[in-house]
C-alpha positions, 0 to 999 in steps of 0.5 A: 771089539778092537778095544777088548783085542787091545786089552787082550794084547796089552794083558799078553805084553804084561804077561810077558813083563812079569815072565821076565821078573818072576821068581824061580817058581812060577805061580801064575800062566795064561792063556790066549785063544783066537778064533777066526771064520771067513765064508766067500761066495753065495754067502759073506760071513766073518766071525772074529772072536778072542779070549784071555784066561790069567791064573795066578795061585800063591799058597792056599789062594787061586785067581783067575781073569778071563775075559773075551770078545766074539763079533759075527757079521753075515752080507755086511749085517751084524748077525752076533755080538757078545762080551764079557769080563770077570773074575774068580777067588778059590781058597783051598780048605784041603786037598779037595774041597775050597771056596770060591767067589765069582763076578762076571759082567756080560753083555749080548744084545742078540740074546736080549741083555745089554748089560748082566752083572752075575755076582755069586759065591759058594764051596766046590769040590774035586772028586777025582783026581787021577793022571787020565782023568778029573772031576769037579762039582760047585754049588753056590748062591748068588744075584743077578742084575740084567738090564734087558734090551728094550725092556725094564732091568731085572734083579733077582736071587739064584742059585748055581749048580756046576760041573767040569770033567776031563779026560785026558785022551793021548800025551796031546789030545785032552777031552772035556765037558762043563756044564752050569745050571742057574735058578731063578729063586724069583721066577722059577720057571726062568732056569738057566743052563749052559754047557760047552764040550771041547776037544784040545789037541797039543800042537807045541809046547806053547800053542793048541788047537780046540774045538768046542761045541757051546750051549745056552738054555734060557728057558724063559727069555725076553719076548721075540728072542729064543730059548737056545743059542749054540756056537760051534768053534774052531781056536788056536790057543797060545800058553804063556 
């Protein structure tokens, strides 16, 4: 956890040097979020959780680094722990339709992984682009290799269906919803599906404040752990 805060702080301070040196036209942005939970009392909980999304866009081509870190422990025992590192190409064939590649490596013992390595490609599309409202579609293929805790690691082909909208509900409030299904092209039966919805609201020009419900379906996971993970956040988010 300290290690990815101090990644998070050092991306933060090159942020700030390359600020400094860009050019007239800024192709690039980021975004830090920062969640924290404190509970005293009948119960002692702390969760601490951190994220870091670099974008950087030059003619036809988008790069994106996210990255992010979330810790939870409940009367001094260690109840959530989860990692994660990645990146994303897009290349715009036109206004609307691009292709994309993506990597992300995982790590979540509480959810019986130590380590996943997601690697997939395919073509996505804007279907609605208004002032209010947006709305995207991805549809890919790609491989996953998971090295499940305590067990043998697993590879296999998948396929990956995505959706993202967003509606933009005052000048400073913004709702939206994202939704992700993977297949198992080896073991049909072992399908994933992922979704967060979030509300955002605008407190300056730099710093925001989200609330997001997330979901995890795994519906065949690895023996004594269970199909569904949630989490419920309250972040502060800071705009470079």
């Amino acid at each position: 956890m300290k290690r990815l805060l101090c990644i998070a702080t050092i991306a933060t301070l090159v942020g700030g040097v390359l600020r400094a040196a860009e050019s007239p036209v800024k192709n690039w942005k980021d975004t830090a979020q920062f969640s924290f939970l404190d509970a005293n009392g009948n119960t002692e909980s702390t969760t601490l959780g951190a994220s870091n999304l670099f974008t950087w866009t030059r003619n036809k081509w988008t790069l994106l680094l996210p990255a992010g870190a979330l810790n939870t422990k409940s009367n001094g025992v260690r109840t959530a722990e989860q990692y994660y590192a990645g990146e994303k190409v897009e290349y715009k064939l036109d206004d609307r339709n691009y292709l994309f590649e993506r990597y992300q490596w995982e790590r979540n013992v509480f959810a019986g992984f130590a380590h996943r390595h997601d690697l997939s490609g395919g073509v996505g599309r804007e279907w609605l682009q208004t002032k209010t409202d947006t709305f995207l579609t991805e549809l890919g293929a790609g491989y996953i290799n998971e090295q499940r805790v305590a067990s043998e690691r697993v590879t296999f082909a998948v396929g990956r269906g995505y959706a993202k909208y967003a509606h933009k509900l005052s000048a400073t409030a913004d709702f939206s919803q994202d939704a992700e299904y993977l297949h198992n092209f080896k073991e049909s039966k072992d399908y994933r599906f992922n979704a967060e919805s979030a509300l955002t609201a605008v407190l300056t020009t730099r710093l925001s404040l989200k609330v997001s419900y997330g979901l995890k379906f795994r519906n065949t996971p690895p023996p004594s752990f269970g199909k569904t993970d949630t989490l419920t956040a309250v972040s502060l988010i800071v705009n470079y």
